[in-house]
N, C-alpha and C positions, 0 to 999 in steps of 0.2 A: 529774224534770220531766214533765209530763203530756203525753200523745201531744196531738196536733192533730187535729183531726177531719177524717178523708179525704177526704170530700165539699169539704171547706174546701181542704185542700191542691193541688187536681185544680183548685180553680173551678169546681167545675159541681155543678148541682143532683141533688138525693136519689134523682130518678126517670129521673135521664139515662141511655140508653142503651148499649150499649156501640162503637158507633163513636165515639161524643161524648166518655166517657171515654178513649177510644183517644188521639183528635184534641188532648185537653186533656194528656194525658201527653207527647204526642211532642212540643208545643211546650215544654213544661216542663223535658223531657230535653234537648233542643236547646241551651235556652237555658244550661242549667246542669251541662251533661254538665263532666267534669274535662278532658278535654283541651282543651275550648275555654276554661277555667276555669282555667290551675297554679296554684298555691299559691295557690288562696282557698277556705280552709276552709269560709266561709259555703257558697260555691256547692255546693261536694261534699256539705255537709249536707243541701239541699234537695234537692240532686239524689237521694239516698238516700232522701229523706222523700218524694218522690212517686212513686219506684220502687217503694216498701214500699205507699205508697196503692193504685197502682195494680195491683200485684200481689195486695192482698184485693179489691177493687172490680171488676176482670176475672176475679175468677174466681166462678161464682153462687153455690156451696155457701158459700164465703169467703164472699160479700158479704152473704149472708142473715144466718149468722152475725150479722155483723159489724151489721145493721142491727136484729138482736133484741136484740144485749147490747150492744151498743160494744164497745171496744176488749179489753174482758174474755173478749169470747166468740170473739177470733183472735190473742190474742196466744202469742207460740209458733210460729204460722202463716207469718209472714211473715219469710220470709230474708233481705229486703237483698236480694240480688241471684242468691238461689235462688228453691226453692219450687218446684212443679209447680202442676197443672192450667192454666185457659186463660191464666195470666199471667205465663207461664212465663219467665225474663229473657233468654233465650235465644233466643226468637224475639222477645219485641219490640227487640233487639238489633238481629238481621237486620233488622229493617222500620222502626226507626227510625234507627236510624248507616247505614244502609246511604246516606239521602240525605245525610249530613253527610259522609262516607270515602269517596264515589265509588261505592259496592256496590253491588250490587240486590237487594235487598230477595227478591223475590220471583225472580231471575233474569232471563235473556232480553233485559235493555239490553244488554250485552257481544256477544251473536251475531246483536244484528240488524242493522239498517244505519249505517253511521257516514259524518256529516258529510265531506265532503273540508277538506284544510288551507287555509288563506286564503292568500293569494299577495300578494308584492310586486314592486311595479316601478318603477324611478326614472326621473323622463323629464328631462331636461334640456332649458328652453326660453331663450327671447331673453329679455330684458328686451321688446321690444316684441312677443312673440307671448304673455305674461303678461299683459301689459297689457291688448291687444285681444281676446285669447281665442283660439284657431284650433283646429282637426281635425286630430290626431294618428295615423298608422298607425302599432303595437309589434308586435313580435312576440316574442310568452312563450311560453319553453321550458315545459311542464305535464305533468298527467296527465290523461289524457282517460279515459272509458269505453271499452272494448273493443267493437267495436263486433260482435264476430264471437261471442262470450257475450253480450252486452248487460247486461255488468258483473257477472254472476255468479263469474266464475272456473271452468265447469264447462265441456265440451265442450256444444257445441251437440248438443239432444236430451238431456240426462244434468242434474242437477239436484247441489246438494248437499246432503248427508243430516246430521241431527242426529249431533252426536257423543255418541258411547254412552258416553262418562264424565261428563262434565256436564248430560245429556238436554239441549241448545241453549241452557243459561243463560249459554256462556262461562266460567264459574268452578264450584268446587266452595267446598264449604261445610266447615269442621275447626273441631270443638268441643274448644274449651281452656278447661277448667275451668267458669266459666259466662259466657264470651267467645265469639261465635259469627264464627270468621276465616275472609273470604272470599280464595280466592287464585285466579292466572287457573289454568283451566285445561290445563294441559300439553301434553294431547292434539292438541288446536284451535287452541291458545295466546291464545285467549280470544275466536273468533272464534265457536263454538258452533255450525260447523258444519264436516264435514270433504271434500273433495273427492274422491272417488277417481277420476275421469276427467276431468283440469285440461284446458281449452285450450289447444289449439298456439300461438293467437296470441299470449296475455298468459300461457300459463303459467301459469297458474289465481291470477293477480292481480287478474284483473279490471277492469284499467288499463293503459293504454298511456302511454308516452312518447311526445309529439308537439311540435311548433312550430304555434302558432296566431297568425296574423295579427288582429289588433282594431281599429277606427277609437275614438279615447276624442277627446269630446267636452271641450276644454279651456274654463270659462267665462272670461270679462274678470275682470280683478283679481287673479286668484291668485298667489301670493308664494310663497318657499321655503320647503317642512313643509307646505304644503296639502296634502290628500289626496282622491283622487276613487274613489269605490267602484261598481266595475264588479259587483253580484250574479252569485252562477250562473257567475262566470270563472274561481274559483279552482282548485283538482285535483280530479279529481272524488272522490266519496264511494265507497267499500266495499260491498259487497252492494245496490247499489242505493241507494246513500243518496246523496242532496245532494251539488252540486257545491261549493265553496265558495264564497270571492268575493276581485277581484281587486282591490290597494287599488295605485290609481296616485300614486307618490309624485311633487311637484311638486319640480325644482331648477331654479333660476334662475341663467343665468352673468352671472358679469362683465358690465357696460361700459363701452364706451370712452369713456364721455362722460358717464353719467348713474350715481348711485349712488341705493338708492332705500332709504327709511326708514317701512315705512309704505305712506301715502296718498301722503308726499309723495315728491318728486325732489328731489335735491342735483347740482351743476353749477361745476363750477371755470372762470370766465371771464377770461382773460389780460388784459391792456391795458397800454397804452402808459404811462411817466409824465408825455406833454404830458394823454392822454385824462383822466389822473384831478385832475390839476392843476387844467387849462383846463375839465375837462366837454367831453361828446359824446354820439355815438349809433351803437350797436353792433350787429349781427344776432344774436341768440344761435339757439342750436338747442333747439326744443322738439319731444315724439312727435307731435306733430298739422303740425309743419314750421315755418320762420323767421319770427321774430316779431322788434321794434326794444327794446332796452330803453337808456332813456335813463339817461346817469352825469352827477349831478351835479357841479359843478366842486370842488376840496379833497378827492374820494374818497379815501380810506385803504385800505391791503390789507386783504383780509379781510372787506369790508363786503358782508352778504347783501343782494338784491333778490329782494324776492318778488312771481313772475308768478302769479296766482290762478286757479285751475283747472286747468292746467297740469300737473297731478302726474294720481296715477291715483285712478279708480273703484273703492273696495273690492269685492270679489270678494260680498261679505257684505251690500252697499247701503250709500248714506251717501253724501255729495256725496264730490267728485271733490279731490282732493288738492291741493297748489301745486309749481311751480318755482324753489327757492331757489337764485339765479344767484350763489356769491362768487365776488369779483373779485379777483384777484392781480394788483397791482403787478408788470410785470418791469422788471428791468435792463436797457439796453440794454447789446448785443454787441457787437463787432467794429468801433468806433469804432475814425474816420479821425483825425488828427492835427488840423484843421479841427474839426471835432465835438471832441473833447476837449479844444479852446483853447475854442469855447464855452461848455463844463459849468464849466470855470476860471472864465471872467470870471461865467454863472450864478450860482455858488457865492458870489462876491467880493460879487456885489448881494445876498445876502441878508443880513441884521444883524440881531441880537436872536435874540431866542428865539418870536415870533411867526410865525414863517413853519415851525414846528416844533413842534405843538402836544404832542407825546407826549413830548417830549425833557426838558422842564423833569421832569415828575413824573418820568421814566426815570431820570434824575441825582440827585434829592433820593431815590428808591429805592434805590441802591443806596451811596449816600451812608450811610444809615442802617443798612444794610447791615454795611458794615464798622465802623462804631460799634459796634455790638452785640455786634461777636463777642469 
């Protein structure tokens, strides 16, 4: 089968330079490199066939070659995954996996300064300080800066010095075969710098453990799982590097009264059986405070009333939610002998199945019921 022509393989035109070809191989290796690829043949083929391009094309005596005679005039040349001069697979190794495996390429990411950890904190609020929003004081255990190094880790006056095994890259570099494997540093332990007169206060950490007090601004609407992100609060960072950020986690308790879904509010409203009978007019409890909500007469357990607005304001925008008031039927209690001669004669005036609207289907339900089985 006839080679492909390199320039083809690479994407890039005849006269392209060598950063461009550079830029055009390490998207191509990326894409099709085998670990990011298992078992797809295709992939590992290409991924050979632009290592091999790129390996004549980066090198100039290779590419002259190659642009006098074609493929005639370097075949032999190209190893797959050896080869010498500038194309060497060994350093584009290093400089191209090194962004896909975490490495660096060129050194120096590992021993410079590092991000501090992001932080969490759960605050537990009301149902009505959720609602309205309020100003929260926390206080988070953390790591702060030292403030007696000013985060170096070194005695004040004394500095830290490159570590003479990895010259400050953090890692050393071991050639396996034509695999170029980065591993941390030992020495450093991939810090790429090494201290020899640590701080009394942090101990040549460079961080302290402290309790910090914070006021975290709670907005209106927020619900249980929101998260508010405080920048710059989390632990601090490593030689100097960024503090992290502190992510305030929302939990909402219990209540006693209102359960919330959403936008809206749910509300269990008790009442009498003359109320739901006869119809009336009740005080319910809403978060803005007592409001009437009228029961018409025949109410049934169960039946929702919905108060409109009454629920809440999404944190997020959007109108303001409802209060879904159901009403439960209770039983009366603690009935006198009087009262229970009553409910008797009650009982006796009612006739048919009209004064019991659920009862007829309830009976031919389970009627059927037992047929069936």
């Amino acid at each position: 089968m006839s080679k492909r022509d390199y320039y083809e393989v690479l994407g890039v035109a005849k006269d392209a330079d060598g950063p461009t070809l550079k830029k055009a191989y390490r998207k191509l290796a990326m894409k099709f490199h085998p670990d990011r690829n298992p078992d797809d043949e295709d992939a590992e083929a290409k991924f050979k066939e632009a290592t091999e391009a790129y390996e004549i094309l980066g090198d100039e005596q290779k590419r002259r070659a190659y642009d006098q005679y074609g493929h005639a005039g370097v075949d032999g040349q190209a190893g797959g995954f050896g080869g010498g001069g500038g194309a060497s697979f060994s350093d584009i190794f290093g400089d191209v996996f090194g962004d896909i495996f975490g490495g660096g390429g060129r050194g120096g990411a590992r021993g410079g300064p590092q991000r501090g950890s992001d932080l969490r904190y759960t605050l537990e609020l009301s149902l009505e300080e959720a609602v309205r929003g309020v100003e929260k004081k926390i206080r988070v255990p953390t790591l702060t800066a030292c403030t007696t190094c000013d985060g170096s880790g070194a005695k004040p006056g004394t500095k830290p010095k490159a570590c003479t095994t990895c010259h400050g890259a953090g890692q050393i570099r071991m050639q396996q075969g034509f695999f170029s494997v980065q591993q941390t540093c030992p020495s450093c332990r991939g810090q790429g710098t090494i201290i020899e007169d640590p701080c009394t206060s942090c101990h040549g950490r460079g961080v302290k453990e402290e309790t910090k007090t914070l006021s975290v601004k709670i907005p209106a609407g927020v619900d249980t799982g929101d998260r508010i992100r405080l920048a710059g609060e989390g632990e601090a960072g490593s030689m100097g590097g960024p503090a992290g950020d502190l992510y305030v986690q929302v939990s909402v308790r219990e209540h006693d009264l209102f359960h919330r879904d959403g936008r809206n509010l749910y509300c269990d409203v008790p009442i009498s059986i003359v109320d739901a009978a006869l119809g009336g007019e009740l005080e319910v409890p809403t978060l803005d405070g007592r409001v009437k909500l009228k029961i018409p007469a025949e109410t049934q357990s169960g039946k929702l009333f919905r108060l409109r607005g009454k629920g809440v304001t999404p944190v997020r925008g959007g109108p303001a939610g409802d209060l879904l008031c159901r009403v439960q039927v209770e039983t009366p209690v603690n009935l006198t002998d009087a009262q229970k001669e009553l409910l008797m004669q009650f009982q006796a005036s009612l006739t048919g199945e009209k004064h019991s609207p659920q009862k007829k289907s309830w009976f031919e339900g389970v009627k059927k019921f037992f047929e069936d089985m």
